[in-house]
C-alpha positions in Angstrom: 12.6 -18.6 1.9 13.2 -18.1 5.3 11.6 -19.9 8.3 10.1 -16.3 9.4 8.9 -15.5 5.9 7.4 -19.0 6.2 5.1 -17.6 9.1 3.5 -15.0 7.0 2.8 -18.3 4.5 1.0 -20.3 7.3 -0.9 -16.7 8.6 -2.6 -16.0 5.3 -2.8 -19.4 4.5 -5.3 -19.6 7.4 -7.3 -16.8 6.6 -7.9 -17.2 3.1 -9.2 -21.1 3.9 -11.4 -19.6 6.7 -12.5 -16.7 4.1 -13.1 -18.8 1.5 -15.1 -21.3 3.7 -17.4 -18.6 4.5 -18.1 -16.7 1.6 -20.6 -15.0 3.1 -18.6 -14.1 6.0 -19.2 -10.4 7.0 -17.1 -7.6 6.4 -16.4 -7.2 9.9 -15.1 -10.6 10.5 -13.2 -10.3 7.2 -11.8 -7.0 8.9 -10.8 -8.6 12.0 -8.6 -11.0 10.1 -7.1 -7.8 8.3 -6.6 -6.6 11.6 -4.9 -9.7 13.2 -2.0 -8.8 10.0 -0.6 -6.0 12.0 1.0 -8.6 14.9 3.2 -10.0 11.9 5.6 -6.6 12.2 8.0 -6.4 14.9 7.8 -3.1 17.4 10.3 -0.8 15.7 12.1 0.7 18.0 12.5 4.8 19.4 9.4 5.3 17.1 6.2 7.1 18.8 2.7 7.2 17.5 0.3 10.0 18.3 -3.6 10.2 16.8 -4.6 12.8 15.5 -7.9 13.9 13.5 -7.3 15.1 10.2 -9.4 15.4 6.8 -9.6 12.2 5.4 -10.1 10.3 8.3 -13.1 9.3 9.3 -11.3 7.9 12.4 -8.1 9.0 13.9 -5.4 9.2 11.8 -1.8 8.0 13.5 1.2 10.1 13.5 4.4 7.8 13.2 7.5 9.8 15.2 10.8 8.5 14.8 13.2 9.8 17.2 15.8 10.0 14.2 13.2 11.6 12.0 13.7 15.4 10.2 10.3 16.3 11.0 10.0 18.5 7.3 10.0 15.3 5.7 6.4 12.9 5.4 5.6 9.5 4.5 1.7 9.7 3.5 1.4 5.6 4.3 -2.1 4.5 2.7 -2.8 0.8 4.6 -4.2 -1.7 2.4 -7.0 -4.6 3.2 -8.5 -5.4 -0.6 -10.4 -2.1 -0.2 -12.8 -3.7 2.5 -10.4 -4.1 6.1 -7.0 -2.4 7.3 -6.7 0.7 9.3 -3.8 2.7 10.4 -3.6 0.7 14.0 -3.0 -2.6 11.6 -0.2 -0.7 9.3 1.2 1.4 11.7 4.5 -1.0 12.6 5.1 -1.7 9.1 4.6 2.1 8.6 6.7 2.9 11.4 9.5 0.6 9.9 9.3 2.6 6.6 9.8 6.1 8.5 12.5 5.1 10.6 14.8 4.2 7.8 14.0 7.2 5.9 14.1 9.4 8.9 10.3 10.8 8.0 7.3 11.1 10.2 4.7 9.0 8.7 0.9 10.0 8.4 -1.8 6.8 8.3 -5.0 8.1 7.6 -8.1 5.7 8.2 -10.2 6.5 4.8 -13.6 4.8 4.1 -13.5 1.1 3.1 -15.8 -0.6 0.3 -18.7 -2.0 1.0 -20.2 1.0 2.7 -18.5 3.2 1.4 -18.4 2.7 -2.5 -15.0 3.9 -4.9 -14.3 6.8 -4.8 -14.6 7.5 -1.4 -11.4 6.0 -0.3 -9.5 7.9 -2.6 -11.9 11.1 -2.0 -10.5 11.0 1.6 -6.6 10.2 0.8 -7.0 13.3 -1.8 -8.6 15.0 1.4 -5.8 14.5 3.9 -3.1 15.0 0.8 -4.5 18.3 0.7 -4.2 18.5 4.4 -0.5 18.0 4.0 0.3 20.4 2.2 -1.5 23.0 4.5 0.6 21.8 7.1 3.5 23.4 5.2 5.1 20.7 4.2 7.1 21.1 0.8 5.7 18.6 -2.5 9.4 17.7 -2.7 9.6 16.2 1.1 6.5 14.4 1.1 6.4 11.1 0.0 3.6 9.0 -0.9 3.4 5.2 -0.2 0.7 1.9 0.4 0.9 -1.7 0.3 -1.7 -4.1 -2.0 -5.0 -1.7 -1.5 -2.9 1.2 -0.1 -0.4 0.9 -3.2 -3.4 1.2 -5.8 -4.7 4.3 -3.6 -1.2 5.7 -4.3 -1.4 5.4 -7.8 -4.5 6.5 -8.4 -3.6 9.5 -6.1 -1.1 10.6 -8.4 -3.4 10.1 -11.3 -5.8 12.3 -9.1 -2.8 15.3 -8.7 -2.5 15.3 -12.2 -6.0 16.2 -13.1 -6.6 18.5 -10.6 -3.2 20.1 -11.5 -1.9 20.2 -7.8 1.8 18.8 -7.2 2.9 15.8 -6.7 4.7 14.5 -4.2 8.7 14.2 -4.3 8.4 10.0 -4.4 6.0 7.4 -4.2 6.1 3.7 -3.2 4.1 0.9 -4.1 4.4 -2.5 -2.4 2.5 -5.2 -3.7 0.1 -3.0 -5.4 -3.5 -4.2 -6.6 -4.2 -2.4 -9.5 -5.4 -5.0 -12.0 -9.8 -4.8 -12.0 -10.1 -6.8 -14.6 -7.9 -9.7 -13.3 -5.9 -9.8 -16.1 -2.4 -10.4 -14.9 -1.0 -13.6 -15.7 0.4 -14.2 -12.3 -2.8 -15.0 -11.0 -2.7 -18.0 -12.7 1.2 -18.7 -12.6 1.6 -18.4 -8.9 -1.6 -19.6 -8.1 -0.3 -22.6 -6.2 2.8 -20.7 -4.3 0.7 -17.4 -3.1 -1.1 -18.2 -0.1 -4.0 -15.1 -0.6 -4.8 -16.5 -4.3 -7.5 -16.0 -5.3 -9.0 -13.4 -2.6 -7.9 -10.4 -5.6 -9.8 -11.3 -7.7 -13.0 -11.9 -5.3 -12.8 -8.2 -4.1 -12.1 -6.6 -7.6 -16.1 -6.6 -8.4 -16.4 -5.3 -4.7 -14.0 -2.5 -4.8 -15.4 -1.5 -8.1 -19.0 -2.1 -7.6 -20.7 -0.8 -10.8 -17.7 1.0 -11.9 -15.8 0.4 -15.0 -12.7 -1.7 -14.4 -11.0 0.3 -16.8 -11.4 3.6 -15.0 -8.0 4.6 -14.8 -8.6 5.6 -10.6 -9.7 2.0 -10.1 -7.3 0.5 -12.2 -4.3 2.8 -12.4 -3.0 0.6 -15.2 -5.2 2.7 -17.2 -3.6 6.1 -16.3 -1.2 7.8 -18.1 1.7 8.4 -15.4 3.6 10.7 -17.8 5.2 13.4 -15.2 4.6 11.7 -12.1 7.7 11.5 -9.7 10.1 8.8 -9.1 8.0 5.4 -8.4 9.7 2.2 -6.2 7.8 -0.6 -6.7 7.8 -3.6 -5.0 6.4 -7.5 -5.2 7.1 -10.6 -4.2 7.9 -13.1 -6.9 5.4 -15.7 -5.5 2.8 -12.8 -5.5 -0.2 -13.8 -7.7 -0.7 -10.2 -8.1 3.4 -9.5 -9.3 1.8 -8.9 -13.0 0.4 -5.7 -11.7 3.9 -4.5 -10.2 5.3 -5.5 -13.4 2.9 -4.1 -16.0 2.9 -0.5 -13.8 6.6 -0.2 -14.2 6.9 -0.9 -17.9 4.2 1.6 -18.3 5.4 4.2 -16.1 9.2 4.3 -17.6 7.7 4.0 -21.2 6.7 7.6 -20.5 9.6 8.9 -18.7 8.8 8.0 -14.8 12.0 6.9 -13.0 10.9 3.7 -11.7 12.5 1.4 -9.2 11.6 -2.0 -9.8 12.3 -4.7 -6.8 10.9 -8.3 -7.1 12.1 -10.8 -3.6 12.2 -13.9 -5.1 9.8 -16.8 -3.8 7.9 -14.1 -1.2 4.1 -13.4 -0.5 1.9 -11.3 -1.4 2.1 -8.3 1.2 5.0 -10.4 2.5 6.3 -6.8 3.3 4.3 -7.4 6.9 6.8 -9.0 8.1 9.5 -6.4 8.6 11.4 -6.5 11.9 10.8 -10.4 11.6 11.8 -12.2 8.3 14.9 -10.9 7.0 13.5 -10.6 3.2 10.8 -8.0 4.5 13.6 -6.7 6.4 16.1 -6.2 3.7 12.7 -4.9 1.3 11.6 -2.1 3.9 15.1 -0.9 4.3 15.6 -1.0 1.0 12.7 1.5 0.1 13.4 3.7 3.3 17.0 4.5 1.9 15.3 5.3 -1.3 12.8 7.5 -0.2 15.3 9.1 2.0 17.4 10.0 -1.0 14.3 10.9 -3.4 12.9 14.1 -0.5 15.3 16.8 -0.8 
């Protein structure tokens, strides 16, 4: 591990004892730690960011411009934060990362977060500005569809979501260090307990996210859903990542009915340790990584 991927050890390290020293901290100091994530990035460069309101968003969404960018061609970036923090301000370098490589412009809407706002209404609003998308004119095939932890469940289920409504999906999708698991089943959570510095604070926000729904319902826990159809999938996780079980069980799943799945594990790295881009040269080498795949998948 590299001494900058170290930093993102020692950052969440921090806020998971502070979080778990306060358990009934409130979900706006929870959010400001969410928040505080978005420093870990570096500034990319020649990228421009614009607000704009948009279905969706129950705040301004952010526009990521890359100067290098074919402007027919989307990244749909869902942030993550456990369901409860995150907004497109704290995503919108690691976003802007993502673009730049694969010479997209990058949408980062602000849906509504759990507690207030119970499941489904976080994936209501990504369906919402989806839809929005597409009456932009932008083609299915050059719109791709991506999120980290929180934001990489949204992205699955969002697919699962496309296929019952019978609208079409996107030409790619992108899942890094996606949540997925309600029921806490994955047996990372227990094998990298001692080497992920956010153990533990999964499975405290699954009964949150869900609240009352059935951790089995295949848009809360897209390990449930039957991704047969669904267009090309990279997924991403950190090997240290007590939540890499997820990743894993996803892409068996997906390529045992036919999905053309991209599976990438960085040995010894964090949870979310994709923050880091610009900074640590595993995030680095990760990011650039998916942005040359997404760039090749949008035709």
């Amino acid at each position: 591990m590299s001494p900058e991927s170290q930093a993102i050890v020692d950052v969440f390290g921090f806020a998971r004892q502070r979080m778990m020293e306060n358990p009934n901290m409130s979900a706006r100091e929870g959010r400001l730690f969410i928040e505080s994530f978005g420093s870990l990035a570096s500034e990319p460069t020649e990228v421009t960011y614009e607000e704009v309101q948009c279905p969706g968003s129950i705040g301004p969404a952010i526009w990521c411009r890359p100067a290098s960018a074919d402007p027919s061609h989307i990244i749909l970036y869902l942030h993550g934060g456990a369901g409860t923090g995150g907004s497109p301000s704290s995503h919108r370098k690691l976003a802007g990362h993502l673009a730049k490589v694969a010479s997209c412009v990058a949408l980062l809407p602000d849906y509504r977060l759990v507690p207030e706002d119970p499941f489904p209404a976080g994936l209501e609003d990504c369906l919402a500005t989806y839809k929005w998308v597409l009456d932009q004119g932008f083609k299915p095939s050059r719109i791709a569809v991506a999120g980290d932890s929180a934001g990489a469940n949204l992205t699955a289920a969002l697919l699962l979501k496309l296929k019952e409504q019978g609208l079409p999906f996107p030409g790619a999708a992108a899942l890094l260090s996606p949540w997925l698991d309600m029921e806490n089943l994955g047996e990372s959570r227990q094998f990298n307990f001692e080497h992920d510095a956010l153990a533990g604070l999964a499975t405290a926000s699954t009964a949150l996210y869900c609240q009352g729904t059935s951790p089995k319902n295949p848009f809360a826990n897209p390990l449930y859903g039957d991704f047969t159809g669904a267009p090309p999938l990279f997924v991403s996780a950190g090997g240290w990542d007590t939540l890499l079980s997820d990743a894993l069980t996803l892409a068996e799943k997906a390529k045992a009915v036919g999905v053309d799945v991209t599976l990438q594990v960085a040995p010894e790295m964090q949870h979310d340790y994709h923050f880091m881009v610009g900074r640590a040269p595993e995030a680095t080498e990760t990011v650039t990584e998916i942005g040359r795949w997404i760039a090749a998948k949008l035709q």
